[in-house]
N, C-alpha and C positions, 0 to 999 in steps of 0.2 A: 504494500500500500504506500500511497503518496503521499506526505504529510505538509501543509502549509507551516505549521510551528512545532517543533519541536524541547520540549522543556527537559532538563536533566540535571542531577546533581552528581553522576557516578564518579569516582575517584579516580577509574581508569576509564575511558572511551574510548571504545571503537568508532573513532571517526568516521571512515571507509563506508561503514554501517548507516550509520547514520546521516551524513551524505546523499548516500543511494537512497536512500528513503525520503528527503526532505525534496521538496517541491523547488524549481528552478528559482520562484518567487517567496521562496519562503524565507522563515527565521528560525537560528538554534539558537538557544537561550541556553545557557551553562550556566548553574547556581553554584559555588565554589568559595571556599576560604582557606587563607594561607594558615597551614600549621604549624605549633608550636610545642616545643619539647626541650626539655633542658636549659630554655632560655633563648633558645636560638630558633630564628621564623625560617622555615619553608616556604620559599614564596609559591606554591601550588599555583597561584593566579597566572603569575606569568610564562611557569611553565604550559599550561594549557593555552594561553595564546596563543605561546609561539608554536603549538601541536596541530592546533586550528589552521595558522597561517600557512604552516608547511602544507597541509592537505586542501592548500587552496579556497581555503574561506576568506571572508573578508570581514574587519573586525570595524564597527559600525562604533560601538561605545564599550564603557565600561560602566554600568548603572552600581551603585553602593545603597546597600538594602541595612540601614540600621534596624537590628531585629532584637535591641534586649537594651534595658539600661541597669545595669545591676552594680555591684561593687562587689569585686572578688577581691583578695591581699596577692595576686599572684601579679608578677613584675606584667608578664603580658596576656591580655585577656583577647580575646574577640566580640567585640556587640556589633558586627555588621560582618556580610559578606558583601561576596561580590557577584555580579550577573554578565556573563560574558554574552554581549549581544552581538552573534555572528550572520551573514549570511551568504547563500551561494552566489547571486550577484548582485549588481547594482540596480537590477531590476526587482525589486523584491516590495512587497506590500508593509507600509506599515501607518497606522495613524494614530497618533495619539490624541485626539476627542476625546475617544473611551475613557481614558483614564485623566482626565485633565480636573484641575482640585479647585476647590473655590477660592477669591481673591480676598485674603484678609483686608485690601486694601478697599475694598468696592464704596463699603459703605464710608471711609473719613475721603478721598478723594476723587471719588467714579468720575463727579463730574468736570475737573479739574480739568484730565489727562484722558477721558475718554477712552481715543485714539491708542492708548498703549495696554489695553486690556481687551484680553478675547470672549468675548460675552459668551464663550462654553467655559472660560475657566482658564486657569495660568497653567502655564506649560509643568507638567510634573518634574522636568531637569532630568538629571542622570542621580540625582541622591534620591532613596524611597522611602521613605517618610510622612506619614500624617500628622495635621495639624490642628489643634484647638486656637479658636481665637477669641479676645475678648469682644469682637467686633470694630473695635477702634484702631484695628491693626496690630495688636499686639499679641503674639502667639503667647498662650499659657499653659498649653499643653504638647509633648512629642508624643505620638501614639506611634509604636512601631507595626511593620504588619504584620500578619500570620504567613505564614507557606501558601494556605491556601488563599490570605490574597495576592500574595505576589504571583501565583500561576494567573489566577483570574485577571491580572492585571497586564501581563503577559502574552496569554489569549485574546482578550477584548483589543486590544491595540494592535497584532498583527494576525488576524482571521476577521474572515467576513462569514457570512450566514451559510452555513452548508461545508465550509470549508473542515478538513479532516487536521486536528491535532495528537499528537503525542507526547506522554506526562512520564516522565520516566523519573522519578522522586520516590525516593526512601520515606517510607512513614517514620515519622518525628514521633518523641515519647512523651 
């Protein structure tokens, strides 16, 4: 089968595989974070790029998923991964509508600056992250996402109606 989007966390990939299954216009999403042991980081992220780019992908971004805010005593912790946003070519589907966030700003200057706001919503950026505001523009809360909104988030931006996906994700505990 032919996939428009393909979503993955696996540690090792079969690129090849994966590839061959993804759609000319599609997108591979890699969910990944660099590991640590002894002190010392694994940068995982950047080996997987550079695994991508050899098998001929083309690397679109690097989206940063803050997914925890906690306080651990350990010199280095993780509260975010990374989403490797790949695809086969330049021709490839993507919009972000779907996932576009509302403007803390709308209500203290909508009408000021009109002009620099998209009345679906501010561009979500390459950081993922939700936001509380108090209305006046001032964020008072970070809400990280789940897994399963970042697939959803994922999907909705590059798949259109009928299009065939693939969720290749480890259940979290």
């Amino acid at each position: 089968m032919v996939y428009q989007t393909i979503i993955t966390d696996k540690k090792k990939i079969n690129w090849k595989e994966l590839i061959n299954q993804l759609d000319d216009k599609g997108i591979l999403w890699v969910i990944t974070n660099d590991e640590y042991q002894n002190n010392l980081c694994n940068p995982k992220t950047f080996h997987l790029i550079e695994e991508g780019l050899n098998e001929g992908l083309i690397l679109k971004n690097v989206i940063l998923w803050i997914n925890k805010f906690e306080r651990i005593n350990d010199i280095l912790i993780n509260n975010y991964k990374n989403i490797l946003f790949f695809v086969k070519s330049e021709n490839y589907f993507f919009n972000k509508d779907p996932i576009r966030e509302k403007h803390i700003w709308k209500n203290v200057e909508w009408g000021q600056r009109e002009k620099n706001y998209n009345s679906k919503g501010k561009d979500p950026s390459n950081v993922w992250i939700l936001t509380e505001d108090d209305g006046k523009g001032k964020i008072t809360k970070f809400k990280p996402l789940s897994i399963k909104e970042v697939i959803k988030r994922c999907i909705d931006c590059s798949t259109k109606k009928g299009d065939n996906y693939l969720i290749d994700i480890k259940e979290e505990k």
